[in-house]
Structures are given as C-alpha cells and as structure tokens.
KEMIMAR-60793 format. One record per residue: x, y, z of N, C-alpha, C in turn; residue in three letters. Coordinates in steps of 0.2 Angstrom, whole numbers, plus 5000, padded with zeros to 4 digits. Each point is the difference from the previous one (the first is absolute). Layout:
REM KEMIMAR-60793
XYZXYZXYZALA ...
This chain:
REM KEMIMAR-60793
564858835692499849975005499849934998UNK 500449945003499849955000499649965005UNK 499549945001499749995002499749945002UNK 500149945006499949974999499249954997UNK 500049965000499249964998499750005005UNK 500349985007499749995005499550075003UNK 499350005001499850055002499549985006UNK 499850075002499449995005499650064999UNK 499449985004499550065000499850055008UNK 500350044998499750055009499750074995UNK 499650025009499750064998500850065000UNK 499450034996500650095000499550055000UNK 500650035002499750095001500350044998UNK 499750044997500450064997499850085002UNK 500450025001499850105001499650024993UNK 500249974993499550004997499350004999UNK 499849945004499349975002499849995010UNK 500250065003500249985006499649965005UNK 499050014996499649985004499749944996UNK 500449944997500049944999500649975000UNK 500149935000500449964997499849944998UNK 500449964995499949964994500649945002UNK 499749954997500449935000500450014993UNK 500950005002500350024994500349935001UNK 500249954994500549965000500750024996UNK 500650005004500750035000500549935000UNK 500650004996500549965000500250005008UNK 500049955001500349985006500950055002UNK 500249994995500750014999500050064994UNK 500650035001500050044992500750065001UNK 500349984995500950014999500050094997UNK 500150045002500050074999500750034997UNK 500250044994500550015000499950085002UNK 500650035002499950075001500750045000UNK 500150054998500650035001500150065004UNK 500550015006500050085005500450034997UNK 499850055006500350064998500750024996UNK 500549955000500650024997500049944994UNK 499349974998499849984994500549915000UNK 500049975005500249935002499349965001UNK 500149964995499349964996500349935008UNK 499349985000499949975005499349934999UNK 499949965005499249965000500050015006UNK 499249975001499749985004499749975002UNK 499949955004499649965000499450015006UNK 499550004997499350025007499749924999UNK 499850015007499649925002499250035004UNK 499549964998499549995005499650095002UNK 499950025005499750065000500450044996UNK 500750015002500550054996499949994992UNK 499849964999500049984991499350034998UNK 499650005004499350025002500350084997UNK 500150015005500050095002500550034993UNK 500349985001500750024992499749994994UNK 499449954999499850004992499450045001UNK 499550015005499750055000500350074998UNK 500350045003500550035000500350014990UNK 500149965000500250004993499750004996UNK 499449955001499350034994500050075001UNK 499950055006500050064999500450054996UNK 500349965001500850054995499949974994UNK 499549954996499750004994499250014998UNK 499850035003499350045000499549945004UNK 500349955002499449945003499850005003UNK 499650015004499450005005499849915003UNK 500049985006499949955004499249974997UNK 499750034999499450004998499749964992UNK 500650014997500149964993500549944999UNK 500249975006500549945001499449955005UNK 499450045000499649955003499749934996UNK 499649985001499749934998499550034995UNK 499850004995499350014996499550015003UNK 499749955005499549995003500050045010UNK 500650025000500050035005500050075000UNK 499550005007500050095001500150045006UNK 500350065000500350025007499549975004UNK 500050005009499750005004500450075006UNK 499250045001500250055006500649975006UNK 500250065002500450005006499849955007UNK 499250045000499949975005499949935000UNK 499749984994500149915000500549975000UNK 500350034997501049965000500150005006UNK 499950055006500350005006499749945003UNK 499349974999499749955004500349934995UNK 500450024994500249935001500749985005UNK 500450035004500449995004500749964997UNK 500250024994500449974997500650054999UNK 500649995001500650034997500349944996UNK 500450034995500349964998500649965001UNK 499849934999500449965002500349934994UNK 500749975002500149974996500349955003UNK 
C-alpha cells in the first residue's frame, strides 16, 4: 500500500471498541494493490473517507487496531460524547 503525505485527523469507530471513538490521522489518499478471483493484479486508488475506511480495514488484515494509530497523548472518548460533538467527516 502506498500512501500519500497529505493527511488528516477524524474520529473512528470500531466494532472492536464499539463504545468509544478516537482521533485517528489517515493518508488522505492511498494506492492499493489487489488481485481477484481469477488472480488479475490490479490498483486502486482510495481518496478522503474511502481511504479512511480501506486502511482501516487493512490494518485489520495486519493485527492493527485504530487505537494504536492514535496520537501518543490522545485517548478514546465514550460514544455519548462523540455524539455531542456533531461532526461527520468531512473534507
């Protein structure tokens, strides 16, 4: 996976942590190789949430957890306070 330098910071959620979410910074952009079913190598390119959701997703499929892409000095906040901050992500 490549990735590019430009990033940003939003909240995530995981079914892992379901009753928190944390401020995770993700490449804005990030170029995926993959190959289907009949083993035809391919990219991809994900932008902005999508890039969001699919490296998520990936650290899974390498044991990572959203919780350890945080900030050093950052720490989940409960659901119900996420909710009153009134934010989706946006770019």
């Amino acid at each position: 996976m490549e990735q590019s330098s430009e990033t940003d910071e939003q909240y995530e959620g995981c079914w892992s942590f379901f009753d928190v979410r944390g401020m995770v910074p993700r490449p804005l952009s990030i170029s995926v190789e993959h190959q289907d079913s009949d083993g035809n190598r391919g990219i991809t390119i994900f932008e902005y949430a999508v890039a969001r959701l699919v490296a998520h997703e990936i650290d899974h499929l390498e044991g990572v957890l959203y919780t350890s892409r945080m900030r050093p000095d950052a720490e989940p906040i409960p659901v119900s306070e996420y909710r009153g901050t009134g934010h989706t992500w946006t770019y």
